[in-house]
PyMOL CGO cylinders between C-alpha atoms (Angstrom):
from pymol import cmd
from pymol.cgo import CYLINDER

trace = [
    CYLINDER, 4.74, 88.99, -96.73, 2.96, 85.42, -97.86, 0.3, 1, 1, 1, 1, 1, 1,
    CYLINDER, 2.96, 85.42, -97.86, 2.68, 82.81, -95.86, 0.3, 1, 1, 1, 1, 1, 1,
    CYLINDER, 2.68, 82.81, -95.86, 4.84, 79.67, -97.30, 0.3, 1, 1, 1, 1, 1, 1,
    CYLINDER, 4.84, 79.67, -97.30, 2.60, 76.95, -99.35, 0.3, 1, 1, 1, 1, 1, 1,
    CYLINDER, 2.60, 76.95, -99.35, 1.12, 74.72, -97.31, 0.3, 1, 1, 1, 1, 1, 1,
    CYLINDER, 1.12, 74.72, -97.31, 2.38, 71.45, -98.92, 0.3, 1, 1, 1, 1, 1, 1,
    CYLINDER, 2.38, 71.45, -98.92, 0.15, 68.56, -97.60, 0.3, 1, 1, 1, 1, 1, 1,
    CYLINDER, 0.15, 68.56, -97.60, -2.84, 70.25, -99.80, 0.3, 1, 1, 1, 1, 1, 1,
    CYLINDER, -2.84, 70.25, -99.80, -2.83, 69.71, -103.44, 0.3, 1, 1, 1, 1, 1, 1,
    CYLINDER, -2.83, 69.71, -103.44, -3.67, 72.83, -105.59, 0.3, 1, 1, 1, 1, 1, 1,
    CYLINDER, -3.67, 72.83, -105.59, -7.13, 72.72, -107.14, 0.3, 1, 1, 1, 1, 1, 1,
    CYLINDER, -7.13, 72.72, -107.14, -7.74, 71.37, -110.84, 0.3, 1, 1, 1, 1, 1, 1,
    CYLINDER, -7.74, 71.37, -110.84, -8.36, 73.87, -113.44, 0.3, 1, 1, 1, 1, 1, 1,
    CYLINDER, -8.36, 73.87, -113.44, -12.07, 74.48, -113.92, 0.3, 1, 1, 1, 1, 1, 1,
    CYLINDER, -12.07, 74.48, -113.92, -11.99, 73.10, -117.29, 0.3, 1, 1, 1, 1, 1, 1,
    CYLINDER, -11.99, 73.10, -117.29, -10.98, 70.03, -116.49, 0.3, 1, 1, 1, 1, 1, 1,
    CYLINDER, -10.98, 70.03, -116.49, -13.47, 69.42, -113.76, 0.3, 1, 1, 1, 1, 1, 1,
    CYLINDER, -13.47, 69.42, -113.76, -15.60, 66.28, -115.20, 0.3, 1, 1, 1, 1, 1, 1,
    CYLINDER, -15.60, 66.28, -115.20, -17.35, 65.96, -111.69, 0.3, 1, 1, 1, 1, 1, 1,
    CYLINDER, -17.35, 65.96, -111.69, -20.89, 67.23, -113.25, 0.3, 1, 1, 1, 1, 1, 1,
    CYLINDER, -20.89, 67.23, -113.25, -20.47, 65.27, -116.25, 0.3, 1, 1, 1, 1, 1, 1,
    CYLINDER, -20.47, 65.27, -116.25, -19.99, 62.20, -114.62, 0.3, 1, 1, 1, 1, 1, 1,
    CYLINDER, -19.99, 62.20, -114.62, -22.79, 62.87, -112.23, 0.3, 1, 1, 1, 1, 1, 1,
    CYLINDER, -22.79, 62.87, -112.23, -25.45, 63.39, -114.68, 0.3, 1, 1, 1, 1, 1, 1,
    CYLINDER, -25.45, 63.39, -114.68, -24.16, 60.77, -116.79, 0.3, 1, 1, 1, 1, 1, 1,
    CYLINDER, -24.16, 60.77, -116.79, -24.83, 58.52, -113.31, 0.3, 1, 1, 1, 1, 1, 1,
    CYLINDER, -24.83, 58.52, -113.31, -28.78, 60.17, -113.27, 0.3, 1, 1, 1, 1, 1, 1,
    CYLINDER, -28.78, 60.17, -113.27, -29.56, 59.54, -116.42, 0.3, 1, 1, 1, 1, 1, 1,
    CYLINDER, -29.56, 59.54, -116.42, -27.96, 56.06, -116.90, 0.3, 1, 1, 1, 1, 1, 1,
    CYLINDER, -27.96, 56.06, -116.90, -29.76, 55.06, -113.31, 0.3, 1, 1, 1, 1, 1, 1,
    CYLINDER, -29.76, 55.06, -113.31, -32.57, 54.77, -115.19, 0.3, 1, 1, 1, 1, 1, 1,
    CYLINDER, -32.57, 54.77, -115.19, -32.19, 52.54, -117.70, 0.3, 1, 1, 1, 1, 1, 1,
    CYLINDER, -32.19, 52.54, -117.70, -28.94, 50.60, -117.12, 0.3, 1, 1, 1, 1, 1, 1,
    CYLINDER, -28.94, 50.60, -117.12, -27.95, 50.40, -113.72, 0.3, 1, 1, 1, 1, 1, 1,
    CYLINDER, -27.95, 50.40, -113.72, -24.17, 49.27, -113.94, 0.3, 1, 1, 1, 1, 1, 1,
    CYLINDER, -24.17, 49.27, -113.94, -22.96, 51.90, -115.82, 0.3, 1, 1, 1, 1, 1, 1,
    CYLINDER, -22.96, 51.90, -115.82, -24.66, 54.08, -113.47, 0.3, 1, 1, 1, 1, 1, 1,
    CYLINDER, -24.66, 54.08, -113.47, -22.84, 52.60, -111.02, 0.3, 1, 1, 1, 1, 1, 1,
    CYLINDER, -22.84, 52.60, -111.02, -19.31, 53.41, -112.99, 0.3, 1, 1, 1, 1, 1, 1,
    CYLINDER, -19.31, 53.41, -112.99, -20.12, 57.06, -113.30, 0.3, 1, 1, 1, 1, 1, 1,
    CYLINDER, -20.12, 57.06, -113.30, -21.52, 57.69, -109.70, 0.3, 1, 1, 1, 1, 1, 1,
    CYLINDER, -21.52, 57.69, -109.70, -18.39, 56.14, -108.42, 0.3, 1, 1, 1, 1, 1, 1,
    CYLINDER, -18.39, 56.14, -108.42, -16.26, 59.00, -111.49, 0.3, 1, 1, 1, 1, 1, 1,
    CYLINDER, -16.26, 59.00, -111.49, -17.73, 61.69, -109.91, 0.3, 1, 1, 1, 1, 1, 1,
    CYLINDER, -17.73, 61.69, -109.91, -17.44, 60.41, -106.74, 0.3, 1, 1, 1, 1, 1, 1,
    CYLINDER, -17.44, 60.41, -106.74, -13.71, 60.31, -107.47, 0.3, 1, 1, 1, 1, 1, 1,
    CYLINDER, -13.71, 60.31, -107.47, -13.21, 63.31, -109.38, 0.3, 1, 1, 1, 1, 1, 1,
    CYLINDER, -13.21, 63.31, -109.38, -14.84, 65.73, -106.40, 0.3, 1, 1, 1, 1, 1, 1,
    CYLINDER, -14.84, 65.73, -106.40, -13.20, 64.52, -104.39, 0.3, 1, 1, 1, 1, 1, 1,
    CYLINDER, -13.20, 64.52, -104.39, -9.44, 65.07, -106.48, 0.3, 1, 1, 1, 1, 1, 1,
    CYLINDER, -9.44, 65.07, -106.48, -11.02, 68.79, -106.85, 0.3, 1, 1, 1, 1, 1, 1,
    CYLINDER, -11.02, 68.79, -106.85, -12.29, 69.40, -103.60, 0.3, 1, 1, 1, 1, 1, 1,
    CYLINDER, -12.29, 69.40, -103.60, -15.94, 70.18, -104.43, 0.3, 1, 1, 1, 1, 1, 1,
    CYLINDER, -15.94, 70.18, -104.43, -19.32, 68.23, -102.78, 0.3, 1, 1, 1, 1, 1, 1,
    CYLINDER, -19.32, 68.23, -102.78, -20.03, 64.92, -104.66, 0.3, 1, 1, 1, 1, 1, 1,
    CYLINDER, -20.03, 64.92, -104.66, -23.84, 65.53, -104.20, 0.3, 1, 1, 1, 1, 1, 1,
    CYLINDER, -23.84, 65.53, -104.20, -24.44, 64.58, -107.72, 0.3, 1, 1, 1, 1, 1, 1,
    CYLINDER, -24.44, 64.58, -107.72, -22.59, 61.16, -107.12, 0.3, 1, 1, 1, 1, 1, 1,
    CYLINDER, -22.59, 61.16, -107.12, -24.88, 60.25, -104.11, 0.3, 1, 1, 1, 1, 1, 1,
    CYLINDER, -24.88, 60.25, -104.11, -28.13, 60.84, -106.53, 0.3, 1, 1, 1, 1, 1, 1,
    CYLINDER, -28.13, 60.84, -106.53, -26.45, 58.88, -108.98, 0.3, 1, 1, 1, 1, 1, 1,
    CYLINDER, -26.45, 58.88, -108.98, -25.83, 55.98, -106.33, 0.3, 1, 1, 1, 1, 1, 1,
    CYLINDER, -25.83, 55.98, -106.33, -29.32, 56.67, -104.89, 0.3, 1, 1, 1, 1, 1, 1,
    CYLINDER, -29.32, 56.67, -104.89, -31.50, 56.37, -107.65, 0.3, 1, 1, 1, 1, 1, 1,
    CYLINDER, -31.50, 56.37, -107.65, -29.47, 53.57, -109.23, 0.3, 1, 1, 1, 1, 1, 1,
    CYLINDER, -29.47, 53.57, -109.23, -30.46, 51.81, -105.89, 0.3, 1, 1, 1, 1, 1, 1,
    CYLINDER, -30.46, 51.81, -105.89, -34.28, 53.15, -105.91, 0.3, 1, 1, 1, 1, 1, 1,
    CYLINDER, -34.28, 53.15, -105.91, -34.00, 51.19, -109.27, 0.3, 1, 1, 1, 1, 1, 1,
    CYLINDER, -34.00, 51.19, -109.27, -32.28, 48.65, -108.71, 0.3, 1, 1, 1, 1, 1, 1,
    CYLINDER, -32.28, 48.65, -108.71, -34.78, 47.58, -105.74, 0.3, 1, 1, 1, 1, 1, 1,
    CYLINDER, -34.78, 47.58, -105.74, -37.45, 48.28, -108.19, 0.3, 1, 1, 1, 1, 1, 1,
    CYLINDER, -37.45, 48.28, -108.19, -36.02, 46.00, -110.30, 0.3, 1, 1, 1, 1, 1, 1,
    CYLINDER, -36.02, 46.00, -110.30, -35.84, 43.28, -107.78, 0.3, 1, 1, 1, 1, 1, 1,
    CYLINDER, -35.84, 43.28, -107.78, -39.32, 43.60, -106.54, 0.3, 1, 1, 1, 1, 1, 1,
    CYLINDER, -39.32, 43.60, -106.54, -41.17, 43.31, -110.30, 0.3, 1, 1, 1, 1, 1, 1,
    CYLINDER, -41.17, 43.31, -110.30, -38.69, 40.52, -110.79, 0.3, 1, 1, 1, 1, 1, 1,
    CYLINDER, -38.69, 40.52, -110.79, -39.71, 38.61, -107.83, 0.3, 1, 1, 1, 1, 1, 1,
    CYLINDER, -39.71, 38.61, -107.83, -43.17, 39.14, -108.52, 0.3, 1, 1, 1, 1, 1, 1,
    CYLINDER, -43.17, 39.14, -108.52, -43.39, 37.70, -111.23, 0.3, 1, 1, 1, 1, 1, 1,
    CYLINDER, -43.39, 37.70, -111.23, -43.87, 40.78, -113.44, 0.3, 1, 1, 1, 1, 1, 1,
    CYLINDER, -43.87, 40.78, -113.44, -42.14, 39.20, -116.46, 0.3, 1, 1, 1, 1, 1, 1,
    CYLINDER, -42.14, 39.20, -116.46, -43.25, 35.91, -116.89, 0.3, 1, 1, 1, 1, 1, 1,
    CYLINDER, -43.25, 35.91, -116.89, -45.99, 35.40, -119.82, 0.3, 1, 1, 1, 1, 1, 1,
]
cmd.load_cgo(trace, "trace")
């Protein structure tokens, strides 16, 4: 005899439509050259684990080094790394 379904839990996404890795190495890579797109996909992934119920470890890189850069940024701004 089975337990009855639990209803307050939705039933996990099919494995091929799981975009959560996509969308966190799309947020990598694009943290290093253009940081508001970054921004877009770390906050996809962010989204999409947590609609399929897996870690959004990716997403936090993505968010992490797009703030690394973004600092970066900042700093060689300030200093006056681009004047000539």
């Amino acid at each position: 005899m089975t337990p009855p379904p639990y209803y307050g839990q939705q039933p996990p996404a099919a494995a091929g439509n799981d975009k959560t890795t996509l969308w966190g190495v799309l947020g990598i890579v694009f943290a290093l050259c253009c940081t508001p797109l970054a921004i877009v996909f770390a906050i996809l992934s962010l989204l999409e684990a947590r609609k399929v119920g897996k870690q959004p470890i990716l997403a936090y890189v993505a968010f992490g080094v797009a703030a690394l850069g973004l600092i970066g940024n900042i700093i060689y701004f300030a200093s006056g790394g681009f004047s000539r």
